[in-house]
N, C-alpha and C positions, 0 to 999 in steps of 0.2 A: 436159448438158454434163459431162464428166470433170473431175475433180478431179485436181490434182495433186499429187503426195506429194511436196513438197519439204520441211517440215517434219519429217513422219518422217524421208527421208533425212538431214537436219542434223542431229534428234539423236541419230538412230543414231551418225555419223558423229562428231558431240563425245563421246559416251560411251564408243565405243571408244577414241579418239586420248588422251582423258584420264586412261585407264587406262595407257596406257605408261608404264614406269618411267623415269626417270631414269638412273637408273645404266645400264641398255640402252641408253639412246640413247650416254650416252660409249663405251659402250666399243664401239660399233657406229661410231661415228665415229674412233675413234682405230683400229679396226682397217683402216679403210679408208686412213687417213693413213698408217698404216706398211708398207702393201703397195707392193710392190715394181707388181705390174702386177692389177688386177682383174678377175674375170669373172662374168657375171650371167645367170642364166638363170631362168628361167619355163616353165609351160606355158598353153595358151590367154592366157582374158584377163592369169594374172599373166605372160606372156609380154611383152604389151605393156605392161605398166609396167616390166618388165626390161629392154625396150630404151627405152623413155624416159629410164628411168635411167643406162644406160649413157650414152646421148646426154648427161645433162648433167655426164656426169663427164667427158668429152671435153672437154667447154666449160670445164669450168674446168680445163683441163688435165692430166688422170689420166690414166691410162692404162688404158683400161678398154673389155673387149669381151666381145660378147656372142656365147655359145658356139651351135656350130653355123654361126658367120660363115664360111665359105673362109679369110676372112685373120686368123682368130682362133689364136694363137702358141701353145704348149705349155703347161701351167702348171706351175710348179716351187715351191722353198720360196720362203719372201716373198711370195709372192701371198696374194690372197683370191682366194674363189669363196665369192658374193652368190646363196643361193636362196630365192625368192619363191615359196612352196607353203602356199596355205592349210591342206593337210591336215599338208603337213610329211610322208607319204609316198608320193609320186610315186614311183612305181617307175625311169625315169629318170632321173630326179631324182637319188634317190638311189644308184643304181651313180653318177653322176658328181661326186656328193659322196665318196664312196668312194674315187674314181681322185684326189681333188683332196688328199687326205688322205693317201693315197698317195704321192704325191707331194711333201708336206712341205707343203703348204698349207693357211692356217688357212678355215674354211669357217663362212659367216654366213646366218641362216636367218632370214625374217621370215615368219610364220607364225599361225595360231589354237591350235594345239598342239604349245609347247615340248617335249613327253612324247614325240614321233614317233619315227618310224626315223631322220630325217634332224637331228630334236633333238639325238638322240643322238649325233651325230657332231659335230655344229658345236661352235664355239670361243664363237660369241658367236651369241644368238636374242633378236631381236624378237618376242615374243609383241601380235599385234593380236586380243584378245576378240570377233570376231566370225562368224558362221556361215558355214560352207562349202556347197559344192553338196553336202557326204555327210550336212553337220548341217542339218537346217531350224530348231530353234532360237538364237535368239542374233540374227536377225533377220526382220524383214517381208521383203526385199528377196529375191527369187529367188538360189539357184546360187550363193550366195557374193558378189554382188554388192556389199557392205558390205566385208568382206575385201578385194577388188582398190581400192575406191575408198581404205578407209583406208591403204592399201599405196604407193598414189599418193601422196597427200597426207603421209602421213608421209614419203616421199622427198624431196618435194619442201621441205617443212621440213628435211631435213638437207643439201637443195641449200643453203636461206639461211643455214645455220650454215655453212657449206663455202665461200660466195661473203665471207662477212666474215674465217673460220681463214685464206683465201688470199688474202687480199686481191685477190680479182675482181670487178671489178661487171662489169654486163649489157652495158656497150658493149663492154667486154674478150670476156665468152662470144658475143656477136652475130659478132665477128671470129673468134670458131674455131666458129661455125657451119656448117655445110656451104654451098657456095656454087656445087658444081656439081649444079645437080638439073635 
């Protein structure tokens, strides 16, 4: 019978999350509170936590879209643009942190290596200590798999600091849910 590694995953998972500073998380939160309008982007799995994310910044009423949408607006100054790259250089990734800077917009990187191409452009980075699908070090867990889960989870912690900053609870975000599916 198979064993299953859920201990490992857990304290991979506390050992990276516990390694985030402080001070990043304010000012990753305060950069998100002072934009004007958000955008969030990903590739593969950190894709799908970029739209998760965006999803709950919508619920608690932000403004906030994820690029490559059709109805996703221009970005200009006052915005963020949120990139979720474990490597930190995705090549589109970064031409679109580029364009976002460019355009007057400050740009926030949650990432394993603050030191990257796209480090280096951002205003504010989330460094998560864990291994990517380029590092096999730094976890047991395939392809970076540690990275996208801390990436989740750490977002979702700054959902519950964000639902008490806005005073939103869940029956409020469950009414800006999406309701035509």
């Amino acid at each position: 019978m198979a064993k299953l590694q859920y201990p490992l995953i857990l304290d991979e998972l506390k050992t990276t999350l516990s390694n985030v500073k402080d001070e990043d998380v304010e000012n990753f939160e305060q950069a998100v509170k002072d934009a004007k309008h958000i955008f969030v982007a990903g590739k593969g799995r950190s894709g799908f936590v970029a739209n998760g994310f965006t999803m709950r910044l919508n619920q608690l009423e932000q403004p906030a879209f994820i690029i490559g949408g059709i109805t996703t607006p221009s970005i200009h100054e006052g915005d963020l643009f949120i990139v979720i790259s474990g490597s930190g250089s995705t090549e589109h990734l970064r031409l679109l942190a580029e364009k976002a800077k460019g355009e007057g917009a400050k740009v926030a990187l949650i990432t394993t290596q603050p030191d990257s191409k796209i480090g280096e452009l951002a205003d504010t980075v989330i460094e998560l200590p864990a291994g990517t699908k380029y590092d096999a070090e730094g976890s047991e867990q395939p392809l970076g798999s540690l990275f996208e889960q801390s990436a989740q989870l750490f977002l979702d912690a700054v959902v519950l600091d964000f639902m008490q900053d806005f005073d939103i609870d869940e029956t409020a975000m469950q009414e800006n849910h999406a309701n035509l599916e």
